[in-house]
N, CA, C and O atoms as a Tripos MOL2 file, in Angstrom:
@<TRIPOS>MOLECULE
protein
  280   279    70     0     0
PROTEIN
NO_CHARGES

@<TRIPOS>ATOM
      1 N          54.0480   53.9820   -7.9620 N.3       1 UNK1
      2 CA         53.2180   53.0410   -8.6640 C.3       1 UNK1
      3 C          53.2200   53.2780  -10.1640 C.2       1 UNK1
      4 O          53.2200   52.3220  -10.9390 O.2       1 UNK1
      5 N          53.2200   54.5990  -10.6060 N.am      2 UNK2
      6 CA         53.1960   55.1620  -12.3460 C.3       2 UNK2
      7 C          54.5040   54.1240  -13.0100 C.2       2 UNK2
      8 O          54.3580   53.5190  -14.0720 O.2       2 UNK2
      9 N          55.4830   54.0720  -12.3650 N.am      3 UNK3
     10 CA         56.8110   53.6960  -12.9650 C.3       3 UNK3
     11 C          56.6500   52.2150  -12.8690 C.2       3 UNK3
     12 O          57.2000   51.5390  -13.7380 O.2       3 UNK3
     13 N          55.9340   51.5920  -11.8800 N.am      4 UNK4
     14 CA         56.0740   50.1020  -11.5580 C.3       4 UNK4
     15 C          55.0830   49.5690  -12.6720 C.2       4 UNK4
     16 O          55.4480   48.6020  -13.3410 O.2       4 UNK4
     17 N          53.6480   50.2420  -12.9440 N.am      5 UNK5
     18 CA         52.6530   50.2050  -13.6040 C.3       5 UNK5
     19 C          52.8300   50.4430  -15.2360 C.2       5 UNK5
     20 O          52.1650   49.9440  -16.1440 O.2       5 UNK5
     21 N          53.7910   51.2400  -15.3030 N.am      6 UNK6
     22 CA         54.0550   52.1860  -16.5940 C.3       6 UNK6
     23 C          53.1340   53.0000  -17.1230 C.2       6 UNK6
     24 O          52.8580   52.8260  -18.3100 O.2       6 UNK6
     25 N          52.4250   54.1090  -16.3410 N.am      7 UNK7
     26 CA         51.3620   54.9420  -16.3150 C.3       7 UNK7
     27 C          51.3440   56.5340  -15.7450 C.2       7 UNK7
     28 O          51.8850   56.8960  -14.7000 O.2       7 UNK7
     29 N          50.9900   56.9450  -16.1870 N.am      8 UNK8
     30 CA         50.9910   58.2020  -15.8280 C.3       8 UNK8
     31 C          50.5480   58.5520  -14.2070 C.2       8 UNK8
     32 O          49.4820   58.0980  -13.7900 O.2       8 UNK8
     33 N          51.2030   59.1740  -13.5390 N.am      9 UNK9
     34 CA         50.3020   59.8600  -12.5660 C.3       9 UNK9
     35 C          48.4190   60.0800  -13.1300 C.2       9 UNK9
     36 O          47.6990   59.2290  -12.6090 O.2       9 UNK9
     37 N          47.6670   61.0760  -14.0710 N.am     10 UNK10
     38 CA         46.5820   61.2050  -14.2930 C.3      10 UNK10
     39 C          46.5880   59.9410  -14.5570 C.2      10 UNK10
     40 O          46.7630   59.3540  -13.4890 O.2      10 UNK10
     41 N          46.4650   59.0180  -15.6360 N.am     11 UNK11
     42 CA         46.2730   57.8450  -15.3870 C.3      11 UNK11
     43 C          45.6150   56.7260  -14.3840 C.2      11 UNK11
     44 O          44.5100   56.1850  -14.3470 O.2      11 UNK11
     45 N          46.8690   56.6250  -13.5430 N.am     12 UNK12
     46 CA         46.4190   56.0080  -12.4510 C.3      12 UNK12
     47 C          45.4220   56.6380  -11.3470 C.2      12 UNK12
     48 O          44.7370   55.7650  -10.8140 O.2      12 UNK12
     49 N          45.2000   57.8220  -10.9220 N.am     13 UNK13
     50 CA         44.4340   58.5190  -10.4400 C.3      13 UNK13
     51 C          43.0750   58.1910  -10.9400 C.2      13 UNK13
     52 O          42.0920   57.9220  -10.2510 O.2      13 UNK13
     53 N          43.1500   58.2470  -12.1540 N.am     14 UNK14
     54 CA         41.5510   58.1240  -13.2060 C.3      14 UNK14
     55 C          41.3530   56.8090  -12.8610 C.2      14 UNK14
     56 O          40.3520   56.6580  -12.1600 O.2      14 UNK14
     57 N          42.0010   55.7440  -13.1280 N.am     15 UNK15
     58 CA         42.2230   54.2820  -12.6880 C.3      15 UNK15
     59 C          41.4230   54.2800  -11.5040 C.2      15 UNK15
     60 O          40.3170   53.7400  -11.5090 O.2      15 UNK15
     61 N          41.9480   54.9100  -10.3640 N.am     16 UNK16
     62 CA         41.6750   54.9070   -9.1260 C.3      16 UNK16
     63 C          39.9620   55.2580   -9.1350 C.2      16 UNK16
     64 O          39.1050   54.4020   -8.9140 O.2      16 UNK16
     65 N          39.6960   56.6070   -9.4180 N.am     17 UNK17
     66 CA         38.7490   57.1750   -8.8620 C.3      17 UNK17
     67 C          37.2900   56.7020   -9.8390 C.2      17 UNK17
     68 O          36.1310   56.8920   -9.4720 O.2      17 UNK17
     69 N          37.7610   55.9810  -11.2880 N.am     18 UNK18
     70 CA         36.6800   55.8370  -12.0180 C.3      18 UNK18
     71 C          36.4770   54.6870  -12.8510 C.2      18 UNK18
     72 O          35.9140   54.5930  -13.9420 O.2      18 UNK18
     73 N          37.0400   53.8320  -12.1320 N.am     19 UNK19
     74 CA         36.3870   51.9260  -12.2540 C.3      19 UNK19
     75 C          36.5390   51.5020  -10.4670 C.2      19 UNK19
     76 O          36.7540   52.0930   -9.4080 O.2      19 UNK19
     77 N          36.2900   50.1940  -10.9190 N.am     20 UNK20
     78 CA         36.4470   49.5280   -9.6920 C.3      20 UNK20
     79 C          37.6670   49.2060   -9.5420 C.2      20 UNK20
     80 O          37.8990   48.7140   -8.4380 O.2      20 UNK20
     81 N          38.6930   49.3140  -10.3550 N.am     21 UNK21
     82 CA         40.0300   48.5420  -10.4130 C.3      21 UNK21
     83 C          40.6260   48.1250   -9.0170 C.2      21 UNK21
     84 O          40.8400   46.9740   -8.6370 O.2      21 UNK21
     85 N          40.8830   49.4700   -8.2280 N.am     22 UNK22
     86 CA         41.4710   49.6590   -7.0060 C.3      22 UNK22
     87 C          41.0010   49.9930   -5.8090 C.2      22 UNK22
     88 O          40.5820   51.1410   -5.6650 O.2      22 UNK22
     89 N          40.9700   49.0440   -4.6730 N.am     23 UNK23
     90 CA         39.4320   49.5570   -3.3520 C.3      23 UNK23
     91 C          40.5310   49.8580   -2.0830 C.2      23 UNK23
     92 O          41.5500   49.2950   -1.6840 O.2      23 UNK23
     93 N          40.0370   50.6210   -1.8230 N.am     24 UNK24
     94 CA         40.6000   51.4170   -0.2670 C.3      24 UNK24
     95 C          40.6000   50.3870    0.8740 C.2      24 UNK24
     96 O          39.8410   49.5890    1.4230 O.2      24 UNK24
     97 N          41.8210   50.8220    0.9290 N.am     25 UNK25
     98 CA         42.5300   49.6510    2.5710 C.3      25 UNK25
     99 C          42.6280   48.7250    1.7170 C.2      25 UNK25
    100 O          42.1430   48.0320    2.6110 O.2      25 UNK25
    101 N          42.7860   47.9600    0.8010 N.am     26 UNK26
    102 CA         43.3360   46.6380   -0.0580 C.3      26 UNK26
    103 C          44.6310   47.5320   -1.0060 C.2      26 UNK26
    104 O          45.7240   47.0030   -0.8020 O.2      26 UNK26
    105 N          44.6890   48.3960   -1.6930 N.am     27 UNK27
    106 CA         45.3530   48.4480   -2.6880 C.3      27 UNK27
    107 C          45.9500   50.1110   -2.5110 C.2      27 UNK27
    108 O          47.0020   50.4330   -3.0650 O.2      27 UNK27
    109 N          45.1750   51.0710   -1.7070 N.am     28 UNK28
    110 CA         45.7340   52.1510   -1.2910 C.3      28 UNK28
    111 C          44.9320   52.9420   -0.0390 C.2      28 UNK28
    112 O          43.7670   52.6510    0.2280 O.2      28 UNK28
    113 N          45.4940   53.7190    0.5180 N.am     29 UNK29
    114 CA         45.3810   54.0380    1.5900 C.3      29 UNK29
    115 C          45.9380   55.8940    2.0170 C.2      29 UNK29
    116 O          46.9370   56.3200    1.4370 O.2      29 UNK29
    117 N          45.4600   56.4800    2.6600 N.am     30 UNK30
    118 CA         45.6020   58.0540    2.9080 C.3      30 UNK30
    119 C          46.9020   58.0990    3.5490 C.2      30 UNK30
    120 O          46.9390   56.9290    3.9310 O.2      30 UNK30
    121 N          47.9020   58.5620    3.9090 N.am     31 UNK31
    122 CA         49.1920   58.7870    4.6050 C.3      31 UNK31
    123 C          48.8480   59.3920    6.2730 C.2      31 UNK31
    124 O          49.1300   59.1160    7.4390 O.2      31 UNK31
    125 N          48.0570   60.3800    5.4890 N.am     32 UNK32
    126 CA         47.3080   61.1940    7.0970 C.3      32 UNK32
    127 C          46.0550   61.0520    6.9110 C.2      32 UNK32
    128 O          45.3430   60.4540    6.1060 O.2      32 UNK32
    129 N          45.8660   61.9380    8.1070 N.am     33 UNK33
    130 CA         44.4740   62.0770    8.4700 C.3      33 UNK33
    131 C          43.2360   63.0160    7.2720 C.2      33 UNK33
    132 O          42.0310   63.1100    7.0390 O.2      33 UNK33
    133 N          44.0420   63.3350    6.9930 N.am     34 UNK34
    134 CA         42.7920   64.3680    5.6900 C.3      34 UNK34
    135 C          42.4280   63.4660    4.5920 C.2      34 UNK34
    136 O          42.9560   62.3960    4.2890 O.2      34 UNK34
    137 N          41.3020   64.1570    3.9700 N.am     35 UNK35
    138 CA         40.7810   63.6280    2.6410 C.3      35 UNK35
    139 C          41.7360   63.9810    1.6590 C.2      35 UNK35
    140 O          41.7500   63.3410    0.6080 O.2      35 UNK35
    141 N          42.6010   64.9780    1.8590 N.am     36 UNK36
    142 CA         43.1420   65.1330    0.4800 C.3      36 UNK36
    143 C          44.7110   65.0780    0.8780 C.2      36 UNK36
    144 O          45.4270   65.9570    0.3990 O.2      36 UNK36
    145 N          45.3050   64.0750    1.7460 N.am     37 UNK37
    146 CA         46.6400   63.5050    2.1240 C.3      37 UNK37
    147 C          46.9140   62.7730    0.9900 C.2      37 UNK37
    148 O          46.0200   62.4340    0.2150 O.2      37 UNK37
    149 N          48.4350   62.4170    0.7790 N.am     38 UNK38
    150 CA         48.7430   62.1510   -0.1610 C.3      38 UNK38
    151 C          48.2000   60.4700   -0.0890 C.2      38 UNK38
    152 O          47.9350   59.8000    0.9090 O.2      38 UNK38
    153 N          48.1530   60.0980   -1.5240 N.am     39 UNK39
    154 CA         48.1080   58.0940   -1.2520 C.3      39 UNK39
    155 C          49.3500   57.3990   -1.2950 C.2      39 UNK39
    156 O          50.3970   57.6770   -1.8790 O.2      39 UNK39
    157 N          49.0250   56.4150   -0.5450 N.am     40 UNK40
    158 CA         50.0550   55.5050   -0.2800 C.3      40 UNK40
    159 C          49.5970   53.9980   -0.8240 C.2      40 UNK40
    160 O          48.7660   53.3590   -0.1780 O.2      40 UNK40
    161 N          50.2310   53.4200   -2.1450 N.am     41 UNK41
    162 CA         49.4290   52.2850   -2.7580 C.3      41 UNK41
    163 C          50.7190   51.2170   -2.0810 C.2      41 UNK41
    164 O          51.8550   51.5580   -1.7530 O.2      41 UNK41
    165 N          50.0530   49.7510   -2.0090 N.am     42 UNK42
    166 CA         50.5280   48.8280   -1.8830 C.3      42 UNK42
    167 C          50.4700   47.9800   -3.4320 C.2      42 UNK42
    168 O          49.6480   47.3680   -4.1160 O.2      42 UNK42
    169 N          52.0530   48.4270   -3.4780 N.am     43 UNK43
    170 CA         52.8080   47.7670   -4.3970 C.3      43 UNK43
    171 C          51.7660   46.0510   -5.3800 C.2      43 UNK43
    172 O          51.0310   45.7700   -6.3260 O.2      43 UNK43
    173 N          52.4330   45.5190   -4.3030 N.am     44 UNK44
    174 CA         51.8230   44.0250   -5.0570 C.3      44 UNK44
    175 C          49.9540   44.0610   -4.6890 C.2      44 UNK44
    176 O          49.2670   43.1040   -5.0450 O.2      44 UNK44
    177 N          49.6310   44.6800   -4.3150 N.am     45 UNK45
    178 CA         47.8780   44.2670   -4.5640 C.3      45 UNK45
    179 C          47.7840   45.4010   -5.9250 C.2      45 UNK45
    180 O          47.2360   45.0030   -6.9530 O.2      45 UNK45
    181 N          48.3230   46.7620   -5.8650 N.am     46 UNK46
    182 CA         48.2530   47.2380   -6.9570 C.3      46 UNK46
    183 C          48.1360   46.8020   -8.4680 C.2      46 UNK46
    184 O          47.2680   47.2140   -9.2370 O.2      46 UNK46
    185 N          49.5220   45.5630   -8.9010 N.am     47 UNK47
    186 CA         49.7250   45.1300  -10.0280 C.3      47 UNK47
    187 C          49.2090   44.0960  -10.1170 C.2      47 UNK47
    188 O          49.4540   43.3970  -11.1010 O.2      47 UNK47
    189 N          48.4100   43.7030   -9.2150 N.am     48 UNK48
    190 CA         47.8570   42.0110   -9.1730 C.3      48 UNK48
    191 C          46.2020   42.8970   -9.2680 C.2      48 UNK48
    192 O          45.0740   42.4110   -9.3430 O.2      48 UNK48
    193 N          46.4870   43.8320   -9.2420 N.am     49 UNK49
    194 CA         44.3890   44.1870   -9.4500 C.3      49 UNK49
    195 C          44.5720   44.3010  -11.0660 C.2      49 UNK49
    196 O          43.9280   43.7230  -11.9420 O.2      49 UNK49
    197 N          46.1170   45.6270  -11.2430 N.am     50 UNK50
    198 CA         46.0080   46.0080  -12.5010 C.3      50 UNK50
    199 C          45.6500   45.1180  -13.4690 C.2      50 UNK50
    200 O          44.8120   45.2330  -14.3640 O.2      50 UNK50
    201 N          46.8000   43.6980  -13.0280 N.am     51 UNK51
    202 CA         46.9330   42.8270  -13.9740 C.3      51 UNK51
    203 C          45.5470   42.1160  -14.3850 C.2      51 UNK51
    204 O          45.3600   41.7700  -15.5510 O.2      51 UNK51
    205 N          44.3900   41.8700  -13.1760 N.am     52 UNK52
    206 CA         43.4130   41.2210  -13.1670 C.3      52 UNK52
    207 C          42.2340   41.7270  -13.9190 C.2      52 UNK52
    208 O          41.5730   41.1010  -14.7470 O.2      52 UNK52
    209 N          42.0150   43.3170  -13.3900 N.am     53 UNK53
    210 CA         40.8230   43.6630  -14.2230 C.3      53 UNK53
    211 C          40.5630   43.6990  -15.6610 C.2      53 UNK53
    212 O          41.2200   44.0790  -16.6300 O.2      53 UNK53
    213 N          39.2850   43.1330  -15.4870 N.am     54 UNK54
    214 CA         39.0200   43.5340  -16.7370 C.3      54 UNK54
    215 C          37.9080   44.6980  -17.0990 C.2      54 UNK54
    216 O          37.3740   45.4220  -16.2590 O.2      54 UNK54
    217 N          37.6730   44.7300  -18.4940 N.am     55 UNK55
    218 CA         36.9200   46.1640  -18.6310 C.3      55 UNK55
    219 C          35.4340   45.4630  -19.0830 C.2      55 UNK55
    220 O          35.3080   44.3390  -19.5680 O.2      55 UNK55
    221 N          34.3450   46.4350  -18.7910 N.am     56 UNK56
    222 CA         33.1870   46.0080  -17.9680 C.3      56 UNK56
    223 C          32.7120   45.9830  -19.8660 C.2      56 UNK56
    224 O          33.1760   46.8350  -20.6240 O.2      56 UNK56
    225 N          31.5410   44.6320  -20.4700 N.am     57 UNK57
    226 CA         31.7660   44.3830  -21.6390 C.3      57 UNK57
    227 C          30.8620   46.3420  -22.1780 C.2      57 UNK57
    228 O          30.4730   47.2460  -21.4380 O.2      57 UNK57
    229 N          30.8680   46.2430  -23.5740 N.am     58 UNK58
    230 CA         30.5770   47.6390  -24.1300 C.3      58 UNK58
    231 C          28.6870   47.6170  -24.0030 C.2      58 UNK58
    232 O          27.9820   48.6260  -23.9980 O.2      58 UNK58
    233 N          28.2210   46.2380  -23.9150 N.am     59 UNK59
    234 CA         26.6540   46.3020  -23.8980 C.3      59 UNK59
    235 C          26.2560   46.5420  -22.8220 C.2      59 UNK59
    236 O          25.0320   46.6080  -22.7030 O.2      59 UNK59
    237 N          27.0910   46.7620  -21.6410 N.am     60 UNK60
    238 CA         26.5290   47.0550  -19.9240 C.3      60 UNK60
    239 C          26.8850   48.6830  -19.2790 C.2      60 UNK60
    240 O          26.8310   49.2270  -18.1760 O.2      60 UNK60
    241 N          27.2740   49.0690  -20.6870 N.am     61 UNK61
    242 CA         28.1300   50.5680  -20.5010 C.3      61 UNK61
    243 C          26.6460   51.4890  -20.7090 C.2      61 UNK61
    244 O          26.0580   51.3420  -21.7810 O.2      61 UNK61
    245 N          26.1390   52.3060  -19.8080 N.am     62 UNK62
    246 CA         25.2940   53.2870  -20.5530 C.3      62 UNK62
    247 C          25.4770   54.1890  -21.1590 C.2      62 UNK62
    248 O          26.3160   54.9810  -20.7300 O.2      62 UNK62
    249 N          24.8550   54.4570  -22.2980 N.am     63 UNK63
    250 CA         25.2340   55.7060  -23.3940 C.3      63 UNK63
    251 C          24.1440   56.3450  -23.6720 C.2      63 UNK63
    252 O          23.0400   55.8920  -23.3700 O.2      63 UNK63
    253 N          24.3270   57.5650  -24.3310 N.am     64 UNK64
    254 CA         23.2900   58.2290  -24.7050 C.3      64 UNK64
    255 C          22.5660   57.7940  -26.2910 C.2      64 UNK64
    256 O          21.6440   58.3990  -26.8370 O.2      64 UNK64
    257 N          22.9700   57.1100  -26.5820 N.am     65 UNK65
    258 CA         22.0090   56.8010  -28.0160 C.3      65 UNK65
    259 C          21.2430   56.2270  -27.7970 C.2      65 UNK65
    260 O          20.9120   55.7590  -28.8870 O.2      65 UNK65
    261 N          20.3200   55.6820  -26.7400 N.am     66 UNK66
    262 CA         19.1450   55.2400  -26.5620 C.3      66 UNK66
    263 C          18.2350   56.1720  -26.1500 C.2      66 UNK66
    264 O          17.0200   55.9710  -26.1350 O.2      66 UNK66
    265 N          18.8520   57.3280  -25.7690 N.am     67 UNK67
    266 CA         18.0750   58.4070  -25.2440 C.3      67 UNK67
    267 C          17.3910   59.1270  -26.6140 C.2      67 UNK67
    268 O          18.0920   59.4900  -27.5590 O.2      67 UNK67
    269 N          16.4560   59.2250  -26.5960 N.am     68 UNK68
    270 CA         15.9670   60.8690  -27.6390 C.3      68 UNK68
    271 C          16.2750   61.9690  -27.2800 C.2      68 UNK68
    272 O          16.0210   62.5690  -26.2360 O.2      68 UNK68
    273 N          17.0320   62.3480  -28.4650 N.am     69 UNK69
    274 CA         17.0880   63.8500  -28.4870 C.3      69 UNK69
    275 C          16.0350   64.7600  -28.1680 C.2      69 UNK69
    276 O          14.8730   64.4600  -28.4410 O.2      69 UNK69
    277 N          16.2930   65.7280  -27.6740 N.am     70 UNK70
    278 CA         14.5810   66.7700  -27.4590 C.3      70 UNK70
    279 C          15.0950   68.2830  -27.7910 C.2      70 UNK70
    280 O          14.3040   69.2250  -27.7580 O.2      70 UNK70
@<TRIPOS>BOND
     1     1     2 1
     2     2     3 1
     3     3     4 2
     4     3     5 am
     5     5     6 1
     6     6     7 1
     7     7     8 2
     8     7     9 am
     9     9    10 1
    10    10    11 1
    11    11    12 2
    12    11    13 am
    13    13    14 1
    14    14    15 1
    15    15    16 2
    16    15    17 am
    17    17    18 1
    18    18    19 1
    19    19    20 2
    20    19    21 am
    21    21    22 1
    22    22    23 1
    23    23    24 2
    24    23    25 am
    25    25    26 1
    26    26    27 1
    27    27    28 2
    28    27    29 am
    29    29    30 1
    30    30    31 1
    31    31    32 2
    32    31    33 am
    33    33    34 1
    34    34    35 1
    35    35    36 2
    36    35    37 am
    37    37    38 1
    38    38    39 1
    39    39    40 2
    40    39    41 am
    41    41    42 1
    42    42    43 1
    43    43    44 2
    44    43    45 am
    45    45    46 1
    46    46    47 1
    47    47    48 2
    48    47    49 am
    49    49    50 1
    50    50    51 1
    51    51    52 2
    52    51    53 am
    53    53    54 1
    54    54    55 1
    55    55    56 2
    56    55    57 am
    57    57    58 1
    58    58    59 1
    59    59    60 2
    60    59    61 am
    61    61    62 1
    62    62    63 1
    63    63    64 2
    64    63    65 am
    65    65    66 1
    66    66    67 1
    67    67    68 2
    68    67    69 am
    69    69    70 1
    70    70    71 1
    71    71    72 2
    72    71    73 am
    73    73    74 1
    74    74    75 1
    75    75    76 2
    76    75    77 am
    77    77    78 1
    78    78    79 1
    79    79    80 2
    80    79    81 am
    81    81    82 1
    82    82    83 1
    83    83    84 2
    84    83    85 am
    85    85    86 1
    86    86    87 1
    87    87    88 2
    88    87    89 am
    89    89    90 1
    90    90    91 1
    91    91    92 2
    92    91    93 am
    93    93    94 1
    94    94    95 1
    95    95    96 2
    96    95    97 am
    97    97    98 1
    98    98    99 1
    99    99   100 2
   100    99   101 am
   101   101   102 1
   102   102   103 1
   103   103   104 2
   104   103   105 am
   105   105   106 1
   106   106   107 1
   107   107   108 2
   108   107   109 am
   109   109   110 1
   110   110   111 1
   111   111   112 2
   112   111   113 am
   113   113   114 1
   114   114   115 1
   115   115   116 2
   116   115   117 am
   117   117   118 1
   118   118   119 1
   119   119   120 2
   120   119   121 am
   121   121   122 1
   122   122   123 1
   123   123   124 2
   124   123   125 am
   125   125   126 1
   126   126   127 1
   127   127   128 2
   128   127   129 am
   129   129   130 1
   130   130   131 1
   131   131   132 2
   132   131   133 am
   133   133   134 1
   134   134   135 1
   135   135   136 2
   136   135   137 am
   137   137   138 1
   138   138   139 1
   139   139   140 2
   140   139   141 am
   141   141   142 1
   142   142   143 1
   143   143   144 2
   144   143   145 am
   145   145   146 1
   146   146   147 1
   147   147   148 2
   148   147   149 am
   149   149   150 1
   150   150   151 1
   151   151   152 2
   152   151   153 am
   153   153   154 1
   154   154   155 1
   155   155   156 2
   156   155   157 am
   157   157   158 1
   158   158   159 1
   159   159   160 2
   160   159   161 am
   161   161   162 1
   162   162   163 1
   163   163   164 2
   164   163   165 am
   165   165   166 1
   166   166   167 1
   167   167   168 2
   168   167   169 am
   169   169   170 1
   170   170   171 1
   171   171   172 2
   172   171   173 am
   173   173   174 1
   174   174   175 1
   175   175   176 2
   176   175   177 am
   177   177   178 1
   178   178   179 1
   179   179   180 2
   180   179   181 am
   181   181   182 1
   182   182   183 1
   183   183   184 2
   184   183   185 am
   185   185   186 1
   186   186   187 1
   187   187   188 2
   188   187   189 am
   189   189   190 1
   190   190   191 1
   191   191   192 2
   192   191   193 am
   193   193   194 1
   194   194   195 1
   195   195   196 2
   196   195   197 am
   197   197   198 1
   198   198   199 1
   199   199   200 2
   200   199   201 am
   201   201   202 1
   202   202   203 1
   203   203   204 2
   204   203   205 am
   205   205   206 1
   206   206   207 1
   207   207   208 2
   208   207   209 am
   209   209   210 1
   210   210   211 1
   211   211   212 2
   212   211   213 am
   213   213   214 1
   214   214   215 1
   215   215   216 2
   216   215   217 am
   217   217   218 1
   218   218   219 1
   219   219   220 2
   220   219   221 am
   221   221   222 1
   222   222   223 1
   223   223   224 2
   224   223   225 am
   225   225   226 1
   226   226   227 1
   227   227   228 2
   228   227   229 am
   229   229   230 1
   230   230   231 1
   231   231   232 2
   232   231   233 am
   233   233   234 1
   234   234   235 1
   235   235   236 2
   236   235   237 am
   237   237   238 1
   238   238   239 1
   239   239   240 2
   240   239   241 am
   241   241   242 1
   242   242   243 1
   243   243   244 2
   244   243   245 am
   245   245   246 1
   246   246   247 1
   247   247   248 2
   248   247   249 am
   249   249   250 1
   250   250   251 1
   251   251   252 2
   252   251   253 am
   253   253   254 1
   254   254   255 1
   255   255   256 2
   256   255   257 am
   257   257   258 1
   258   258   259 1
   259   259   260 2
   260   259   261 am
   261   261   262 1
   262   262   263 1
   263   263   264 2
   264   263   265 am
   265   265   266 1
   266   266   267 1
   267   267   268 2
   268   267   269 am
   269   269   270 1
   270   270   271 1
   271   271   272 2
   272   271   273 am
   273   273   274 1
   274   274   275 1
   275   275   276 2
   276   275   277 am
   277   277   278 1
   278   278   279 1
   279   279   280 2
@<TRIPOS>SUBSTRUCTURE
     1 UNK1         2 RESIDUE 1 A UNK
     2 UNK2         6 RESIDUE 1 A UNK
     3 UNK3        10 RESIDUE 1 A UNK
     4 UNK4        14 RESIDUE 1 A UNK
     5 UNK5        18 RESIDUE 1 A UNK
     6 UNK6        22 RESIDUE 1 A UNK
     7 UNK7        26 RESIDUE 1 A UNK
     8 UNK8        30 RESIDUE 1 A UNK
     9 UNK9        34 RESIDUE 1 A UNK
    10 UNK10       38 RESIDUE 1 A UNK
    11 UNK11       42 RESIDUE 1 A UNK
    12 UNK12       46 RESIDUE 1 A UNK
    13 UNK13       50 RESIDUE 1 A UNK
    14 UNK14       54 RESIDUE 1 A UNK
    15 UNK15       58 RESIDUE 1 A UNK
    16 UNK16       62 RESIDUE 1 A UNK
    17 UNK17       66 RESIDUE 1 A UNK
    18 UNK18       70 RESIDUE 1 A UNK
    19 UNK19       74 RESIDUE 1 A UNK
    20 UNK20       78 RESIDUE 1 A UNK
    21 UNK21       82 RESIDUE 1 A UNK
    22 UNK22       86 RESIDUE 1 A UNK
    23 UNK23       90 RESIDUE 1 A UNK
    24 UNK24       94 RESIDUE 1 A UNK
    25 UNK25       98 RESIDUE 1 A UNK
    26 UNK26      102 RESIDUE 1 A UNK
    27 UNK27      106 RESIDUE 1 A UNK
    28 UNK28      110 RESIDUE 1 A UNK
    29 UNK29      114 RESIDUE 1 A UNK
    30 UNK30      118 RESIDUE 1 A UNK
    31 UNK31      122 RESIDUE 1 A UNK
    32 UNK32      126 RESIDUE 1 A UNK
    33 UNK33      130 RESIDUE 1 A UNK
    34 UNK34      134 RESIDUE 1 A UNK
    35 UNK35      138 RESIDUE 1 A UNK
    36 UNK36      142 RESIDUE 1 A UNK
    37 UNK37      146 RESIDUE 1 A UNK
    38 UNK38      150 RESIDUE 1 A UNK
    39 UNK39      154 RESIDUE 1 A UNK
    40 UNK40      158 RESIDUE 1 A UNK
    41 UNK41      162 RESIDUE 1 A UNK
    42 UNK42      166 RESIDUE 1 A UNK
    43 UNK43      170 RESIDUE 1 A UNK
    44 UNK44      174 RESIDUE 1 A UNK
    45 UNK45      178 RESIDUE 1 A UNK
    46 UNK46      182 RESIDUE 1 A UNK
    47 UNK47      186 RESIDUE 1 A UNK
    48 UNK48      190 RESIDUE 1 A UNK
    49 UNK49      194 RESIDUE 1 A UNK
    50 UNK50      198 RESIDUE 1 A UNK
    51 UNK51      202 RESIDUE 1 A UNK
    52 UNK52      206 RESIDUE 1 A UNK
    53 UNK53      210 RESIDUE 1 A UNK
    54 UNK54      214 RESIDUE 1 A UNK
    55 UNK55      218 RESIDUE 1 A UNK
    56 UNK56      222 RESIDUE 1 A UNK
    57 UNK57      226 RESIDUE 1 A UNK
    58 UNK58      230 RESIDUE 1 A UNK
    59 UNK59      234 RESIDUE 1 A UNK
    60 UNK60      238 RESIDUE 1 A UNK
    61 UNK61      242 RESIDUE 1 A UNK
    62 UNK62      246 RESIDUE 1 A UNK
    63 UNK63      250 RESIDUE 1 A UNK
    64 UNK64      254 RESIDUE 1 A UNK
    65 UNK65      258 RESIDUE 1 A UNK
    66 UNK66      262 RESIDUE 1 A UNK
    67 UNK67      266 RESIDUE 1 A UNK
    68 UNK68      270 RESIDUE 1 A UNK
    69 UNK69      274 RESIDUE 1 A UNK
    70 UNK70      278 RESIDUE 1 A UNK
């Protein structure tokens, strides 16, 4: 997927594990039975999510500058 995508292994992993970009059983899937088996992505739902998402706008993002310092 890195080469089809033009992305890094970390990359796409981060992709994976920390937006919504990519959802399990649609776009990738475990090989075996363990949690930590290798993934197996499907090609065309992959580049048709990549291509689709978008990034969530910057005013719905939480940050810490509303917080007080203490």
């Amino acid at each position: 997927m890195k080469q089809i995508l033009g992305i890094s292994d970390k990359t796409l992993l981060a992709l994976k594990n920390k937006t919504t970009m990519f959802r399990e059983g649609q776009d990738w899937r475990r090989k075996g039975a363990s949690a930590r088996s290798p993934l197996q992505w499907n090609s065309e739902a992959v580049e048709r999510a990549f291509t689709n998402w978008k990034r969530p706008a910057p005013s719905t993002v939480e940050t810490f500058e509303a917080a007080e310092a203490k």
